[in-house]
PDB file as gemmi writes it, atoms N, CA and C in Angstrom:
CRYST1    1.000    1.000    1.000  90.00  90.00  90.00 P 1                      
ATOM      1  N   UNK A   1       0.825  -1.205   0.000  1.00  0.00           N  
ATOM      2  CA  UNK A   1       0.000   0.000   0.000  1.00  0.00           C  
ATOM      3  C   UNK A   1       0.870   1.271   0.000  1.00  0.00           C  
ATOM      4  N   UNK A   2       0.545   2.223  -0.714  1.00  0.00           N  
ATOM      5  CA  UNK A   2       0.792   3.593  -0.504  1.00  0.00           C  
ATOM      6  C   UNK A   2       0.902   4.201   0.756  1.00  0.00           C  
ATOM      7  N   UNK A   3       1.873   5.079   0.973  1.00  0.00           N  
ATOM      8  CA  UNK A   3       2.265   5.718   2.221  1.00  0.00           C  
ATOM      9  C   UNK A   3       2.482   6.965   1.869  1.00  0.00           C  
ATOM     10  N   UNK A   4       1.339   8.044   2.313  1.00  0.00           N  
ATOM     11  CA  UNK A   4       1.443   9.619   2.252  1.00  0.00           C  
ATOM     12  C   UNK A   4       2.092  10.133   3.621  1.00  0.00           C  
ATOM     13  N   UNK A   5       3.272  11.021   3.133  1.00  0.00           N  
ATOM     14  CA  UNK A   5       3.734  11.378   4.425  1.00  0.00           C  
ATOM     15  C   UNK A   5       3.195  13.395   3.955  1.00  0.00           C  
ATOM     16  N   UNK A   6       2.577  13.521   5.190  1.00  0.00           N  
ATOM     17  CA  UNK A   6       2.549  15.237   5.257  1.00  0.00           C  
ATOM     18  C   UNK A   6       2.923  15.823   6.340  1.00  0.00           C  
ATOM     19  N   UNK A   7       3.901  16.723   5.414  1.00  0.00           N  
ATOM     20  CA  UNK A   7       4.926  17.571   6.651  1.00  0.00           C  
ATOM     21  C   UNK A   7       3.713  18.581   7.102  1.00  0.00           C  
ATOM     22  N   UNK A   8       4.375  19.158   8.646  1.00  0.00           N  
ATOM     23  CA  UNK A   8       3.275  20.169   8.859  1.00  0.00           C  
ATOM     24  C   UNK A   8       3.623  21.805   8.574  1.00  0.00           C  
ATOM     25  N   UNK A   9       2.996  22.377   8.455  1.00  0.00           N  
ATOM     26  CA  UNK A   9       3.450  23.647   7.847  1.00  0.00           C  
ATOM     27  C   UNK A   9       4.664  24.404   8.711  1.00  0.00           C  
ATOM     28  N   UNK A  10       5.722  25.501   8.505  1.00  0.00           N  
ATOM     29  CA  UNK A  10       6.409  26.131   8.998  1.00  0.00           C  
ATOM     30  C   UNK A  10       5.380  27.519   9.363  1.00  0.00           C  
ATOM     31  N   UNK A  11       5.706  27.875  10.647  1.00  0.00           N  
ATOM     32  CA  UNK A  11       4.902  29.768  11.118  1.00  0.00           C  
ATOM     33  C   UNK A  11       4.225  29.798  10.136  1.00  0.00           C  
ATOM     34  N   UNK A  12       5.442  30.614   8.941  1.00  0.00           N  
ATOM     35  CA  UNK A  12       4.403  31.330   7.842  1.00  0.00           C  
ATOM     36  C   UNK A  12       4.014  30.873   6.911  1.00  0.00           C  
ATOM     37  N   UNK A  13       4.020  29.556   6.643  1.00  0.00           N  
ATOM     38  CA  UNK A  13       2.896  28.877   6.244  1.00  0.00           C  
ATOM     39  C   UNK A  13       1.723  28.613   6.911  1.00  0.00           C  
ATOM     40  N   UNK A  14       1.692  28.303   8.378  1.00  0.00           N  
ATOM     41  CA  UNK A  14       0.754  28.394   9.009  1.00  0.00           C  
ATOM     42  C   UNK A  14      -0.165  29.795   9.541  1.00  0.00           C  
ATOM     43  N   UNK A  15       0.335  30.496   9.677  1.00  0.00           N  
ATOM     44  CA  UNK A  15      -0.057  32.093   9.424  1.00  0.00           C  
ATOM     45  C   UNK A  15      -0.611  32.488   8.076  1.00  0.00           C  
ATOM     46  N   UNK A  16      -0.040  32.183   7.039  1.00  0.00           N  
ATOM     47  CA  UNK A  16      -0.985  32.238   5.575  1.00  0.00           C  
ATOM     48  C   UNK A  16      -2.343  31.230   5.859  1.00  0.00           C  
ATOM     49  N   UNK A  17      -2.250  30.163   6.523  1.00  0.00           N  
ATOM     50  CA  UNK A  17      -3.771  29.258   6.419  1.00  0.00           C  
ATOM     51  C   UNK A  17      -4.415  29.722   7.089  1.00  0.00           C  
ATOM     52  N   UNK A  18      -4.195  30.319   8.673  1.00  0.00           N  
ATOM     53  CA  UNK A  18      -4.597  30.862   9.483  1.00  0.00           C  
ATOM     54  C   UNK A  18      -6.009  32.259   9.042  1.00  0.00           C  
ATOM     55  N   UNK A  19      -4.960  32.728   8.297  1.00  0.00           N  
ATOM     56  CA  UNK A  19      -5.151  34.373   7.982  1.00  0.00           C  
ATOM     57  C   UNK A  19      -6.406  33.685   6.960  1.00  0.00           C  
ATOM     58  N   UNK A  20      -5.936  32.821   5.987  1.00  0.00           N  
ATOM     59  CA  UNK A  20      -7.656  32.379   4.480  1.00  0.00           C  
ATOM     60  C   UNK A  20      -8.924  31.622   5.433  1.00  0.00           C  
ATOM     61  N   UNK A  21      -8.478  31.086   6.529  1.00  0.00           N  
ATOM     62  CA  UNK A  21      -9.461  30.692   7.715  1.00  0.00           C  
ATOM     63  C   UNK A  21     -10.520  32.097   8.174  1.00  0.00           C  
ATOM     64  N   UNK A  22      -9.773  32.753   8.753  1.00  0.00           N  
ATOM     65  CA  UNK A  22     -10.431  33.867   9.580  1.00  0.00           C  
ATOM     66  C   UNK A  22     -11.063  35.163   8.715  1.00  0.00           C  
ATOM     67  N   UNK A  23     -10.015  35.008   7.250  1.00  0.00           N  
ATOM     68  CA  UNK A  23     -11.243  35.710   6.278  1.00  0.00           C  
ATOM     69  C   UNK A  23     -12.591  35.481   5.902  1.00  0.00           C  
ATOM     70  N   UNK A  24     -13.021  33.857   5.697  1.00  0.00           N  
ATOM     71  CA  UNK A  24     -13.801  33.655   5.631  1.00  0.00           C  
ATOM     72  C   UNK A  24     -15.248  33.743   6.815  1.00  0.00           C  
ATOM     73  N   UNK A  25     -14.257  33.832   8.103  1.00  0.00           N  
ATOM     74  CA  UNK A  25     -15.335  33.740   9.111  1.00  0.00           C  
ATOM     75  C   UNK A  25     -14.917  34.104  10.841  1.00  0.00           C  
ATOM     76  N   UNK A  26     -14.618  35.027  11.647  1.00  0.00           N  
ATOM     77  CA  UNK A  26     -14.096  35.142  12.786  1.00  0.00           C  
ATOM     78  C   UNK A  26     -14.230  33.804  13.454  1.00  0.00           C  
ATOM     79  N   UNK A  27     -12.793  33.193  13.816  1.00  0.00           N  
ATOM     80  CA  UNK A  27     -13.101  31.705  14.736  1.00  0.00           C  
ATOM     81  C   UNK A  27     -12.366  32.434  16.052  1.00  0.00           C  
ATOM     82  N   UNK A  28     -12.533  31.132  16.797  1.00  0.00           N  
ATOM     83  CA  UNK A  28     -11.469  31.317  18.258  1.00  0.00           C  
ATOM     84  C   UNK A  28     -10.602  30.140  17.808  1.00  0.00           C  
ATOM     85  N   UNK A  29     -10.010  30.089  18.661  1.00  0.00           N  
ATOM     86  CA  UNK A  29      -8.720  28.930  19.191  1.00  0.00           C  
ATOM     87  C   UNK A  29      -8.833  27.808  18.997  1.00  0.00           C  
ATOM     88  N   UNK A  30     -10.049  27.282  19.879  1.00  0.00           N  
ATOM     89  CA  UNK A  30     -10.802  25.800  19.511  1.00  0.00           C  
ATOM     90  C   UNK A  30     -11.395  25.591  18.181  1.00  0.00           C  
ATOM     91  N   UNK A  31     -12.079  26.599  17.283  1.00  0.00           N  
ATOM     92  CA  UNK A  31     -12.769  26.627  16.361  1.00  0.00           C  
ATOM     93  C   UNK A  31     -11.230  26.142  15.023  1.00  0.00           C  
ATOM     94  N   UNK A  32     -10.489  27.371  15.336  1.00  0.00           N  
ATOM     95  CA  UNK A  32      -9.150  26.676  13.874  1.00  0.00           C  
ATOM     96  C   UNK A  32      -8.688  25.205  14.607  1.00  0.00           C  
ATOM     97  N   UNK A  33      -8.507  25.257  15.641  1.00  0.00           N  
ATOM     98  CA  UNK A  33      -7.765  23.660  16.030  1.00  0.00           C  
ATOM     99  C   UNK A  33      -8.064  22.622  15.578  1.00  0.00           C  
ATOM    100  N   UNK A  34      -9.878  22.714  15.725  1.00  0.00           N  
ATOM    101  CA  UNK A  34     -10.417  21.296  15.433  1.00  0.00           C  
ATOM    102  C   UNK A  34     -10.388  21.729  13.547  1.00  0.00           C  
ATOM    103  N   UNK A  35     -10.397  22.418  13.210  1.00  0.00           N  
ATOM    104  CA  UNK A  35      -9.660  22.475  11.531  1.00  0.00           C  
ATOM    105  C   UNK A  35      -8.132  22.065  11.159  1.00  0.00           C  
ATOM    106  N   UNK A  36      -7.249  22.673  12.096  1.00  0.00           N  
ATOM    107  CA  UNK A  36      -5.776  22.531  11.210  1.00  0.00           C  
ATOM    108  C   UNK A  36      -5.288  21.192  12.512  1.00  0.00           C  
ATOM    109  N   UNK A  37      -5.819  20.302  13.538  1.00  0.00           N  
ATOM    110  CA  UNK A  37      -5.464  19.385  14.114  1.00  0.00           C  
ATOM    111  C   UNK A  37      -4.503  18.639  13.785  1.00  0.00           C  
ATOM    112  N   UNK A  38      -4.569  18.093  12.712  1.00  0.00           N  
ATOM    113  CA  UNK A  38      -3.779  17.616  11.892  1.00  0.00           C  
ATOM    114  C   UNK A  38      -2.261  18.097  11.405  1.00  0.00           C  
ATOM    115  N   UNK A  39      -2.673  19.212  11.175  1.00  0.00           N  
ATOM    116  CA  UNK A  39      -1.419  19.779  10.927  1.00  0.00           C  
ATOM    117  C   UNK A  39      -1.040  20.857  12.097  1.00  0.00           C  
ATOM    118  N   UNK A  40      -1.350  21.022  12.882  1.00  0.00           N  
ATOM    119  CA  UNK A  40      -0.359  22.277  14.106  1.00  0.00           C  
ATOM    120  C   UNK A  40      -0.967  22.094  15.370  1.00  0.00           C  
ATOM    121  N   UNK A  41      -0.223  22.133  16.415  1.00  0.00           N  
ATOM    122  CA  UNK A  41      -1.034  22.451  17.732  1.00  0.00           C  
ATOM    123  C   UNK A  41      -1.423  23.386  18.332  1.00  0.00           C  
ATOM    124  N   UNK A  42      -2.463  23.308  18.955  1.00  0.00           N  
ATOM    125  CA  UNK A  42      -3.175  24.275  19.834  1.00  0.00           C  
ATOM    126  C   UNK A  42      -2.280  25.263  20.316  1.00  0.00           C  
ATOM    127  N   UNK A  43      -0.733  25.328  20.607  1.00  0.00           N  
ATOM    128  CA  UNK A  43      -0.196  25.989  21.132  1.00  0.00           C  
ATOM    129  C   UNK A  43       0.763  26.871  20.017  1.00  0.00           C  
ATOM    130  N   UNK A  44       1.095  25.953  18.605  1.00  0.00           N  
ATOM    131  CA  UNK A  44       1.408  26.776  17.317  1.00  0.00           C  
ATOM    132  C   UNK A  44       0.194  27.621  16.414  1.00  0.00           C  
ATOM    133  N   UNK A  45      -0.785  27.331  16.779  1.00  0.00           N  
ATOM    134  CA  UNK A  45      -2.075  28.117  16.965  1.00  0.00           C  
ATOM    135  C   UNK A  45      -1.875  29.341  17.865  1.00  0.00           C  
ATOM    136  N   UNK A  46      -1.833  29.563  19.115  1.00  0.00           N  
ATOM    137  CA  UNK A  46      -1.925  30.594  19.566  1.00  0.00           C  
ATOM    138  C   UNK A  46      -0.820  31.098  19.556  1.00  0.00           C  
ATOM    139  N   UNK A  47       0.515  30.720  19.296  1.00  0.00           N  
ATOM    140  CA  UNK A  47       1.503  31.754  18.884  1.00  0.00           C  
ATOM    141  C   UNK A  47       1.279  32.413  17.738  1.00  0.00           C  
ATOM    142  N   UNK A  48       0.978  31.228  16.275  1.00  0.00           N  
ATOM    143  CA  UNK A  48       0.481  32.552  15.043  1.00  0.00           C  
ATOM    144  C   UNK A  48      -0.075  33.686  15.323  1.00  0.00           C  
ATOM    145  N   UNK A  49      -1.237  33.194  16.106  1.00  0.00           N  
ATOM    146  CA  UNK A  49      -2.625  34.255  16.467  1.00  0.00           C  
ATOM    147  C   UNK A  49      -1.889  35.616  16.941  1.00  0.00           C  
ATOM    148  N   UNK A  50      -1.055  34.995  18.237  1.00  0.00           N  
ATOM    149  CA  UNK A  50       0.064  36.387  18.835  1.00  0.00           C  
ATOM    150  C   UNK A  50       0.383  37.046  18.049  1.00  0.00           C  
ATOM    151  N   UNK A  51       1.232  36.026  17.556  1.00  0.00           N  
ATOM    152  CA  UNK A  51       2.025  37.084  15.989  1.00  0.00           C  
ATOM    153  C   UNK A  51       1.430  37.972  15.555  1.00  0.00           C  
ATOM    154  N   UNK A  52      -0.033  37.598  14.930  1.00  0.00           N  
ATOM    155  CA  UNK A  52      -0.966  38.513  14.250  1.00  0.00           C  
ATOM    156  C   UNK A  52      -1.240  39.959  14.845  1.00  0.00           C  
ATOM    157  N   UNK A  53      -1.551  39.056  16.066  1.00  0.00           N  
ATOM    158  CA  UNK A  53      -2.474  40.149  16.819  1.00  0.00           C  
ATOM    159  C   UNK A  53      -1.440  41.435  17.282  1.00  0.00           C  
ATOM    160  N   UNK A  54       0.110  41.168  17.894  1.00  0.00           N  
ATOM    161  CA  UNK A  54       1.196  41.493  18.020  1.00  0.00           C  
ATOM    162  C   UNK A  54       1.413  42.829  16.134  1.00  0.00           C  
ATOM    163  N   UNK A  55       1.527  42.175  15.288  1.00  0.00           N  
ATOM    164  CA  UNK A  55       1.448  43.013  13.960  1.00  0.00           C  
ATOM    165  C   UNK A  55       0.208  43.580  13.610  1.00  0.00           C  
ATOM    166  N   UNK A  56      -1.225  43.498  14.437  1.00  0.00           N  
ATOM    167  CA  UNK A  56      -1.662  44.300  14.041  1.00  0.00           C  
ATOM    168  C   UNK A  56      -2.646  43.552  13.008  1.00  0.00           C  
ATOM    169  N   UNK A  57      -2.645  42.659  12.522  1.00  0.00           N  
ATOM    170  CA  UNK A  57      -3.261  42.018  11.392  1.00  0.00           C  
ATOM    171  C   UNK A  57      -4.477  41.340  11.718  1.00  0.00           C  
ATOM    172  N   UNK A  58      -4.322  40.867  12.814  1.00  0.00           N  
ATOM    173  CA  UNK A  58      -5.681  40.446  13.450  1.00  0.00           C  
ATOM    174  C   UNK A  58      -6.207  40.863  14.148  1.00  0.00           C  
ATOM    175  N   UNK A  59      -7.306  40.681  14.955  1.00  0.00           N  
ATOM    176  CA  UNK A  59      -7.916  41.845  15.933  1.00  0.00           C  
ATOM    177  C   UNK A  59      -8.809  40.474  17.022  1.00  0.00           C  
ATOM    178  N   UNK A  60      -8.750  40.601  18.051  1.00  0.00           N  
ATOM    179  CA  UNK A  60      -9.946  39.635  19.337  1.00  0.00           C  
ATOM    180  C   UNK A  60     -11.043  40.207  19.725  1.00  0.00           C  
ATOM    181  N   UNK A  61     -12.036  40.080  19.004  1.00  0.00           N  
ATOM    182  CA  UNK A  61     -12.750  40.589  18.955  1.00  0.00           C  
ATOM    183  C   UNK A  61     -13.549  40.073  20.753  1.00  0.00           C  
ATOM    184  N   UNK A  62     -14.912  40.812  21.692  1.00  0.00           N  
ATOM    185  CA  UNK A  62     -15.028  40.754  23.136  1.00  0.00           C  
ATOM    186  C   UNK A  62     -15.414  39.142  23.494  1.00  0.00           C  
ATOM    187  N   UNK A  63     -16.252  38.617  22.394  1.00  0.00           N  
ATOM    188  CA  UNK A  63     -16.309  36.959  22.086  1.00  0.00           C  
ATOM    189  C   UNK A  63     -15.327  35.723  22.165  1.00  0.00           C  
ATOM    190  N   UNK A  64     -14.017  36.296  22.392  1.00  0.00           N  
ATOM    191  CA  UNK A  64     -12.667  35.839  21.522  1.00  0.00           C  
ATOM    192  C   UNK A  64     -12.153  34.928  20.482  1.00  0.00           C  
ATOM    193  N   UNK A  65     -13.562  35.635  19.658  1.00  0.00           N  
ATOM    194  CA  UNK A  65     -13.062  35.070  18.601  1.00  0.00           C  
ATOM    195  C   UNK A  65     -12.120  35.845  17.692  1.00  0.00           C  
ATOM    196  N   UNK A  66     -11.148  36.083  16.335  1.00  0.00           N  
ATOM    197  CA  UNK A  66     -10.383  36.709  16.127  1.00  0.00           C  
ATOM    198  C   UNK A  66     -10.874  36.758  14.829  1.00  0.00           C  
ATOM    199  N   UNK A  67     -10.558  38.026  14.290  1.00  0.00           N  
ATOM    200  CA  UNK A  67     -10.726  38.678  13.009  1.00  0.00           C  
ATOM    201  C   UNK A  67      -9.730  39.224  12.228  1.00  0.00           C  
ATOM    202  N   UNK A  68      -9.639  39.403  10.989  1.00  0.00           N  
ATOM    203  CA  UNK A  68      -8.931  39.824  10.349  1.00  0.00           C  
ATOM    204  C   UNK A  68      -9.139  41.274   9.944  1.00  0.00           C  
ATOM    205  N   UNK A  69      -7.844  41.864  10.538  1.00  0.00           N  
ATOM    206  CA  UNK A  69      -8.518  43.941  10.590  1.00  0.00           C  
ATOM    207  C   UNK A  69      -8.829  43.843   8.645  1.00  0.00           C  
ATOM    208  N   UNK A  70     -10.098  44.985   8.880  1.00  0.00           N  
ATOM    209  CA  UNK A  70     -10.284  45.659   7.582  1.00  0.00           C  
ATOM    210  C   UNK A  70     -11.464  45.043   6.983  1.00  0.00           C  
ATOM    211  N   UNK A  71     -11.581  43.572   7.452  1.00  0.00           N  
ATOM    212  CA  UNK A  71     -12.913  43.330   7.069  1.00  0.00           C  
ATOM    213  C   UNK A  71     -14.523  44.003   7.512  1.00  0.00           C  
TER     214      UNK A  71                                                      
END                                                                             
């Protein structure tokens, strides 16, 4: 049988999926996890998010869920 191996993304690859996630729809923490599970953990999750939020690019909205400024 066939054997697929998938690497998991680096930051800014994971920060680019992050960012086409939260355009489509403000999530929280738990909401991308149980999406990118597979590929990153809960805790490379909330460092992207930092990052973002840290540059300005994302925003926490009082819900905490997170948005992407400008939308």
């Amino acid at each position: 049988p066939d054997v697929l191996v998938v690497t998991a993304p680096n930051e800014d690859e994971l920060i680019k999926i992050i960012l086409d996630l939260l355009r489509n729809k403000p999530m929280n923490v738990k909401e991308l996890h149980s999406i990118l599970s597979g590929l990153a953990s809960e805790d490379k999750i909330r460092r992207a998010l930092t990052r973002l939020v840290n540059e300005g690019v994302v925003y926490t909205q009082p819900d905490g869920r997170f948005i992407v400024a400008g939308i």
